[in-house]
Every structure is written in C-alpha cells, then in structure tokens.
C-alpha positions in Angstrom: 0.0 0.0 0.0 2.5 2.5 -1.2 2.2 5.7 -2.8 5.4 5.3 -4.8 6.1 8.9 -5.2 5.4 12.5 -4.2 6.7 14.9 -6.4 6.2 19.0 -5.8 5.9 20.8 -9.0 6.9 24.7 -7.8 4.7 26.9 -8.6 3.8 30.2 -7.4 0.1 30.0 -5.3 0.0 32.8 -2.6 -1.6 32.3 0.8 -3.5 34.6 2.8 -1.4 37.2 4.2 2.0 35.4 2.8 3.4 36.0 -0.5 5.1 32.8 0.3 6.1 30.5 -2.8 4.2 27.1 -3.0 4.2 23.7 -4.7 2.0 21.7 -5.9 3.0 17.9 -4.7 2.2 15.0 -7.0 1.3 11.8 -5.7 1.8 8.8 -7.6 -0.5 6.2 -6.8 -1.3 2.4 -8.1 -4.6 0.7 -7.3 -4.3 -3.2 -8.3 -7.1 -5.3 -10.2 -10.0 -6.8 -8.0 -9.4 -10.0 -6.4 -11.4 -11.0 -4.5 -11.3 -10.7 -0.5 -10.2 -14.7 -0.6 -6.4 -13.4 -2.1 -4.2 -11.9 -0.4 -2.2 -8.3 -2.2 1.3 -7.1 -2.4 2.1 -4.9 0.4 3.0 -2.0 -2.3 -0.6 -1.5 -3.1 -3.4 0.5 -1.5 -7.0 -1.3 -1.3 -8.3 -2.3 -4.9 -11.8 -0.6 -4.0 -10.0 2.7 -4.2 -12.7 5.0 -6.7 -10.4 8.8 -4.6 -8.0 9.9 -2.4 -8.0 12.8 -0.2 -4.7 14.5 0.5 -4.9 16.7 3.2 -1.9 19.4 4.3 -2.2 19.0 8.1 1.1 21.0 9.3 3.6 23.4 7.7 7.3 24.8 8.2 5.4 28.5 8.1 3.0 28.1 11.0 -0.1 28.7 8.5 -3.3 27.6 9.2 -4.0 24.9 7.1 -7.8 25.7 6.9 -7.0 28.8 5.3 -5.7 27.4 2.1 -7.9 27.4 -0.8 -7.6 23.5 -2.3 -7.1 21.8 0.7 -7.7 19.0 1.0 -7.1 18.0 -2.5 -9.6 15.2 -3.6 -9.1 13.3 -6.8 -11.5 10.5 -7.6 -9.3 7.6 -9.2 -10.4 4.7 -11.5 -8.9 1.5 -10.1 -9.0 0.2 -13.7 -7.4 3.2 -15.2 -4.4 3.6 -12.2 -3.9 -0.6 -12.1 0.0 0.9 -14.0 -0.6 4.3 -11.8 -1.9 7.4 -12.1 -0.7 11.3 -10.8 -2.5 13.1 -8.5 -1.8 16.4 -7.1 -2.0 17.3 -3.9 -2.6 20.8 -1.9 -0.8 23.9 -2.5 1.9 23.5 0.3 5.0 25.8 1.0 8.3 25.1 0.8 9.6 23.5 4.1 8.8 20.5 6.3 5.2 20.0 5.6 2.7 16.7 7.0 0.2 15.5 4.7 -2.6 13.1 5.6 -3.6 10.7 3.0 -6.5 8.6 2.8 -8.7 6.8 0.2 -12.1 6.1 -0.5 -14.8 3.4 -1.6 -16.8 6.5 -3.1 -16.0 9.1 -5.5 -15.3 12.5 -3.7 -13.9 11.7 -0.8 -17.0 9.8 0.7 -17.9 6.4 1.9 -15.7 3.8 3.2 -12.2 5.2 4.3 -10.1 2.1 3.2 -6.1 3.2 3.8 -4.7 6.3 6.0 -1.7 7.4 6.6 0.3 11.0 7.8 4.0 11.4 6.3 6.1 14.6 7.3 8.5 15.1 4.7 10.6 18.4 3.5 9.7 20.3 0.2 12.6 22.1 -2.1 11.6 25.3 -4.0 12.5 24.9 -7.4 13.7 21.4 -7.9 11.8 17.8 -8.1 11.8 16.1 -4.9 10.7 12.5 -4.1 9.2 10.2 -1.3 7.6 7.2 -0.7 4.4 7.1 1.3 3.4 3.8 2.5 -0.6 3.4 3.5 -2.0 1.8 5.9 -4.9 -0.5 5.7 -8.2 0.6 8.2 -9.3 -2.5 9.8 -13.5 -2.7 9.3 -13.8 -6.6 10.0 -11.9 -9.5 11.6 -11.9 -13.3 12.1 -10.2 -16.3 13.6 -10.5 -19.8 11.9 -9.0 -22.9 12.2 -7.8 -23.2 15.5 -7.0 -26.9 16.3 -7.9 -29.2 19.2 -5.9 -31.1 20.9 -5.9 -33.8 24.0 -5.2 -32.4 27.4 -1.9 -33.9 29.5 1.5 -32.3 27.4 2.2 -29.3 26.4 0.9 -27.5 22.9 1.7 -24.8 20.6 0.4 -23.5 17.5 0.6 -20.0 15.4 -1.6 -18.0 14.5 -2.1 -14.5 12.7 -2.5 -13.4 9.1 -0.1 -15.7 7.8 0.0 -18.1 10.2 1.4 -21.8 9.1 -1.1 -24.4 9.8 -4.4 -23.1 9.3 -5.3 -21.0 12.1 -5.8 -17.3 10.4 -6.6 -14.1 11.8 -8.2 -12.2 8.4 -8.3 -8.1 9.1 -10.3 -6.6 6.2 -11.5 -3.5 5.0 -14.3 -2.1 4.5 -15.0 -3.9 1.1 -13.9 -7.1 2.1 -9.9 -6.9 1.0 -8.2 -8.6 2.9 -5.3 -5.9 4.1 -1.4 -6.9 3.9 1.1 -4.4 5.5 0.5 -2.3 8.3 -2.6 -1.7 10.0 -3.8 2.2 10.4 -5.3 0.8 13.6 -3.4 -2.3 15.3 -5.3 -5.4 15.7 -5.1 -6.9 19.5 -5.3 -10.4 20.5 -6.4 -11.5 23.9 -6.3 -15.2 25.7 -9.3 -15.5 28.8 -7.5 -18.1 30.4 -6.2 -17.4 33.9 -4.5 -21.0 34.7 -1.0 -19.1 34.4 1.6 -21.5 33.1 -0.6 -25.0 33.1 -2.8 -23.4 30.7 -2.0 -20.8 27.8 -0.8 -17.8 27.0 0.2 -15.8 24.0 3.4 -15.3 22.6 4.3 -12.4 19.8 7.3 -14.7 18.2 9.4 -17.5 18.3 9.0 -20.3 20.4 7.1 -20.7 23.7 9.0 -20.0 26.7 11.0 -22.8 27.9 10.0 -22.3 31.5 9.3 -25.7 33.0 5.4 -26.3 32.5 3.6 -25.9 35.7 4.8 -22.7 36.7 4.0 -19.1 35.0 5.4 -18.7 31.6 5.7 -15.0 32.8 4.0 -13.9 29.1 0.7 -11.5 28.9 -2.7 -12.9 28.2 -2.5 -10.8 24.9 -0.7 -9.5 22.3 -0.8 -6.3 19.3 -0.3 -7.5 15.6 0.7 -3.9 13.9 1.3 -5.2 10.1 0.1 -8.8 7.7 3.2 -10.3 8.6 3.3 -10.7 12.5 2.0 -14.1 13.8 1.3 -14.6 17.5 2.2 -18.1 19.2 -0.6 -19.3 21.4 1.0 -21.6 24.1 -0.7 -24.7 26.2 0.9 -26.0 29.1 -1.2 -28.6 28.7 -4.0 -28.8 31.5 -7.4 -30.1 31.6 -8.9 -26.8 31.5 -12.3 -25.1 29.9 -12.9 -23.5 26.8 -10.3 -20.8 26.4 -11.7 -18.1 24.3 -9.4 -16.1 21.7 -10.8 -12.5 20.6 -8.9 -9.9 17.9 -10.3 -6.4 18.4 -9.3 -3.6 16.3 -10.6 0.1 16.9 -13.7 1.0 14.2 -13.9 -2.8 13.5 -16.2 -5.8 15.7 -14.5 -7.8 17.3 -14.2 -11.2 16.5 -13.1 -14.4 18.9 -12.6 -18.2 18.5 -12.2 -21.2 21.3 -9.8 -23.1 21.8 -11.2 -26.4 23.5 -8.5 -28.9 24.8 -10.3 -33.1 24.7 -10.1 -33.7 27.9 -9.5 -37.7 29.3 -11.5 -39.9 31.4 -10.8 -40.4 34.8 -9.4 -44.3 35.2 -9.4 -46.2 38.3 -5.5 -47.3 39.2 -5.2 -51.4 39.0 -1.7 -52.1 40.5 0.0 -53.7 43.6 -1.8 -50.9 45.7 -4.9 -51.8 45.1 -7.0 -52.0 48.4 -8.4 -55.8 49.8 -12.2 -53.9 49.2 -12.4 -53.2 45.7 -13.4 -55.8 43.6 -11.8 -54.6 40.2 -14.0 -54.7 36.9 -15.0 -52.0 34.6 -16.3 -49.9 36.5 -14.8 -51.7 39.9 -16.4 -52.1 42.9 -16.2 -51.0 46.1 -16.9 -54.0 49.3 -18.3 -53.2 52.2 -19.2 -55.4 54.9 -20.6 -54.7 58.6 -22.7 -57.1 60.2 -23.8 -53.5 62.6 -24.2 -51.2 59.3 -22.1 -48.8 60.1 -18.0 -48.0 60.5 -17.0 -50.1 57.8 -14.7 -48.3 54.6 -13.1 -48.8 51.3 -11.5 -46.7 49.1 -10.8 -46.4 45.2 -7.6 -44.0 44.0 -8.4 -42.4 40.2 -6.4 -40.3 38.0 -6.7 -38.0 34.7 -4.1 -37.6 32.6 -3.6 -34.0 32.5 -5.4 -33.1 35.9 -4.2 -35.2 38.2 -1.0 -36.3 37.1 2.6 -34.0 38.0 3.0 -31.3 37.2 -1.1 -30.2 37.3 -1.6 -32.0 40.4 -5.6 -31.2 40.4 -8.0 -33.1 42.6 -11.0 -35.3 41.5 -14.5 -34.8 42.5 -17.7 -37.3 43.3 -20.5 -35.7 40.9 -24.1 -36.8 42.3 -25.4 -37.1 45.9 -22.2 -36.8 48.4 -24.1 -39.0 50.6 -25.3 -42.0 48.5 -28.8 -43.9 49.7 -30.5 -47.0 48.7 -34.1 -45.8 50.1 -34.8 -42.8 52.3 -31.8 -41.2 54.2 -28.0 -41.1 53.7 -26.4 -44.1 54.2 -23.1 -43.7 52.3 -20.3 -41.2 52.4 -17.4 -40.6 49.6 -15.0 -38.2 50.1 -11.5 -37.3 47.4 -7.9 -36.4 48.8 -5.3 -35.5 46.8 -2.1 -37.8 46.6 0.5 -37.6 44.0 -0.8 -40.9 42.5 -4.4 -39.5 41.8 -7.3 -38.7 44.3 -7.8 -41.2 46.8 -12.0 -41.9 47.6 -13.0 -43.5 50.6 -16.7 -44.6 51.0 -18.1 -45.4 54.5 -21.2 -46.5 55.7 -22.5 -44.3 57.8 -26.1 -45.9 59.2 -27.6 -49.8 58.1 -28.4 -49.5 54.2 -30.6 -52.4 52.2 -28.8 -54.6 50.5 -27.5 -53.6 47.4 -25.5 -51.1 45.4 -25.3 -47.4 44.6 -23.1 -45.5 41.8 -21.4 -42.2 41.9 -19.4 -40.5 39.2 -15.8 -39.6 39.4 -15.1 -36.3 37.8 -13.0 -33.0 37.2 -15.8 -30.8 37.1 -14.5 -29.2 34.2 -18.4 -28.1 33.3 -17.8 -26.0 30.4 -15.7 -28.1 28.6 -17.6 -30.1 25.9 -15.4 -32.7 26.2 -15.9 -33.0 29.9 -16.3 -37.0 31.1 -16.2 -38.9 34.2 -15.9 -42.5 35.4 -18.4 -44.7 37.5 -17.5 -46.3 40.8 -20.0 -48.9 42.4 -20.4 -49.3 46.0 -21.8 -52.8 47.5 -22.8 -53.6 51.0 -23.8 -56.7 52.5 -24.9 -57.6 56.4 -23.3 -60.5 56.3 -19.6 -62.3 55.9 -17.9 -65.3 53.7 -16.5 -68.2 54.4 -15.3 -71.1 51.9 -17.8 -73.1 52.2 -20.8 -71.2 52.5 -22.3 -68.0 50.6 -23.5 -65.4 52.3 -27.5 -65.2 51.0 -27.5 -61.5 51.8 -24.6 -60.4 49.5 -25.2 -58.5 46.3 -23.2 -56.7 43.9 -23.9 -54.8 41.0 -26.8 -55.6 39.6 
C-alpha cells in the first residue's frame, strides 16, 4: 500500500497574508485489479476498492493555518481500472519546508464512503527542484476473524501459530471495509487476547518465536495478549497442557467488531489405578467395585484412587471430585459417604457406611468438574454392601453386587 512517489511541482500560489512560494505535490498512486477478499495483495498497493483519495496538508514549516488554504484537502477521484500501472495526483498547494500531509482513500468518489487506507507522512519540500518520497498506506481494519484453530488432547504441552499468515491453518483475516483482505500495516493495530487465567498450566500468547522454555507448571511470565501492527506478525498461542475449559481467543481492532474463537482442549477420562496398591475392598472390573461389609451397618470403609491424565498427574496436580449425591442412599436417608484427597498418584475416595443400608449397590461419578468443557467425562465407581460375611464353604444369601 504505497504511494510510490510524491513529487512537488513549484509553482507560485500565494496564501492569505504570505506571499510565500508554493508547490503543488504530486502523488503517484497504483490501485491493483480486483481479487477477491479470498487473495491476499502485495504490500506495495493500497486497497483495490479505491474510486479517490483525499490529501490533506495538516502542518507546515510556516505556522499557516492549514484551513486557510484554498484546495485543501485536494480530492481526486481515481479509477482503479485506469491507475492498475498508476496514475498522478496532485495534492494541496503547500509551502516550501517540512510539511505533514494526511492521505487517505475512499470506496466513493469525492472523498465519501468507506475510508479504506490512511496514513500521515512529514517530509521536506525544495523550491524549485523535483523532490521525491515514498508514502506507505496503511490498511483501516472494518472486520476480523479467527478460523482454524485446532484441538488437541489435554496432558502435554501444545503450541500452535496464529495471525494473518500463520502456518497451519489457524488465520486471523483483518479486512476492510469492502472485504480486501489488508497486507502491511494496520492504520489501527489489531489486538489479541487469551481469557485463560490458569498461568503457566494453561495458555498464554506469545508475539514470536517459540514458547517459553520455562518448566510447564509454573508461570510462563507472558501477557494474556498481544498487538499485531502489520500482515506479517504471527502470535504463538502456548498450552501448558491442563485439563482446563474452553479458552476463548478475541482480535479487536478500533472501528472494526470484534471477532473471537475457542480453543477447547479433549479432555480424558478419569481411570481407576489397577496395581500392587490396590485396596483388599475393591473388587476390580470396569467400573470396579467398592466391598463393604458390617454385620452393625455402620464404620465399615473402602477406598478407590483415580487419575486423569492432564489433571491429576505431576505437574497439574488437580484433585477429582464425586459428581451426584455426596451421601449415597439406597431408600430414604443417607447411608453412604465418599470423600476425594489428593495424593500424588491421583485422588484417593473412601466410602463409609455411615447408618444400616438395604442390600444392594449405589453409583457415583468420578469427575474433574470441568463443566464448560464439551469434552468433559467422568468414570463410574460402584459401592456394595452386604450384612453378612464369607467363608469357603458357605455364601452369604445376603450379599449383592452390581446388579
């Protein structure tokens, strides 16, 4: 989006009470071909729904009001068709000295509708010889979007990029007003902000190269958002790696909606732990069980440990919940009690009777809570009680499991 030139012409156009010499500047300016707001353009060229330009003198080496001038702003409608090899345009009558223009084009002819690129350039006009400049534009952000972001199963740690140009699908597209999809720099910068708040387990935003090497578990010391100024930066969103809820990503840009995308890590099941530690009262199966036997109904415990990959396990070290009734019943009244601790092999359930049940079973549901998370699952865990003992070589008629 460059204006490849600005050329005064000296002439002689007098200003209220000056006879000071002025120039006329001459902008060259190249508006490319359609194509589409699916393609991306060079970064030399303004927006290719450019139909004028306004170029306005804002500040002068003379101290003269700018308002005063007759012909400022100069506005020049343009044909994109016709300037697609460039076109001339002038621009106010401006003295000699360091003068700031501000240039910006147009959707409409006149100077009206959508303002599409903007920019203010300070540069230093010779009487009576050519002089040249560059003036780069800037594209005015009017819409945004996110796409593409990936998902990804909770328990290591994950990275991804994403921006206008991001590798691997995930796109931030800042557009103007008629759809074109801006490369360069923004006129107003686009900011992109992470809601999560789980510090270093859970993600943050990175404006380049690689996520910080900190060990995961502890704060990556990054902000929860970063400013993408041009087409070419890239932010790198970083995932320690945690069971965690929808994290939502939004890009905001001044004069433009905002637009967001979630990032939703597949969270695992919680398992029960089969091993050399598992207790004499669990009978294991899928889900296992949980024995308990007291001829008086009451005092008698078991216990169950479970663990989640990426909630329990180090470095997360979260605890797992019961999800239903605390206090499990069979008829009327609390009979049953299960309460988690934490231990670094997972979270430990005990269940204790706590008055003389009926015979039978009752289920409750081992879970991280993680409520917002679509993904969210839990596991089962029976608990069976029975008023009477075993022996080898006869079966207790009052025993059942589950059913």
């Amino acid at each position: 989006m460059t204006l490849p030139r600005a050329t005064p012409a000296p002439t002689a156009a007098p200003g209220p009470g000056t006879t000071a010499k002025y120039a006329i500047p001459t902008f060259v300016v190249t508006v490319p071909a359609r194509t589409g707001s699916t393609r991306r353009r060079k970064p030399a060229f303004i927006s290719s729904a450019t139909q004028s330009i306004a170029i306005a003198l804002t500040a002068d080496a003379l101290g003269i009001n700018p308002s005063t001038l007759n012909g400022n702003p100069a506005i020049t409608n343009i044909s994109g068709a016709a300037c697609s090899s460039g076109c001339t345009v002038n621009g106010p009558p401006s003295p000699a000295g360091s003068d700031t223009f501000t240039i910006t084009t147009y959707d409409g002819s006149g100077a009206t509708g959508n303002a599409l690129d903007s920019n203010s350039v300070t540069f230093t006009i010779v009487s009576g010889v050519n002089n040249s400049v560059a003036v780069t534009l800037n594209g005015i952000p009017a819409s945004l979007a996110i796409g593409g972001i990936p998902a990804h199963v909770a328990g290591a740690p994950f990275t991804f990029f994403f921006g206008p140009v991001a590798p691997g699908g995930v796109i931030v597209t800042v557009a103007d007003a008629d759809g074109e999809v801006i490369s360069g720099t923004y006129a107003n910068p686009v900011t992109l902000t992470d809601s999560d708040t789980n510090g270093g387990q859970g993600t943050t935003l990175n404006l380049s190269g690689e996520c910080p090497p900190e060990v995961i578990g502890h704060p990556f010391g990054s902000p929860t958002s970063q400013i993408l100024t041009a087409s070419s930066q890239n932010a790198e969103f970083c995932s320690g790696g945690i069971a965690e809820n929808p994290v939502t990503i939004t890009a905001s840009a001044a004069g433009a909606p905002s637009a967001s995308a979630t990032y939703a890590p597949i969270l695992n099941a919680p398992v029960y732990t089969v091993g050399s530690g598992t207790p004499a009262s669990v009978v294991v199966g899928n889900p296992p069980v949980v024995e308990l036997d007291a001829t008086s109904g009451t005092g008698s415990t078991g216990s169950a440990t479970y663990t989640e990959h990426g909630w329990t396990d180090d470095p997360y070290d979260q605890q797992l919940t019961s999800a239903g009734p605390i206090a499990c019943g069979l008829g009327s009244g609390d009979f049953f009690t299960i309460g988690g601790a934490y231990s670094p092999a997972g979270t430990v359930f005990t269940i204790t009777a706590i008055s003389a049940p009926a015979v039978g079973a009752c289920t409750a549901f081992i879970e991280d809570q993680l409520t917002l998370n679509p993904t969210e699952s839990s596991a089962v865990l029976n608990t069976s009680y029975t008023t009477s003992s075993f022996s080898v070589n006869r079966r207790g008629s009052g025993h059942h499991g589950v059913p």
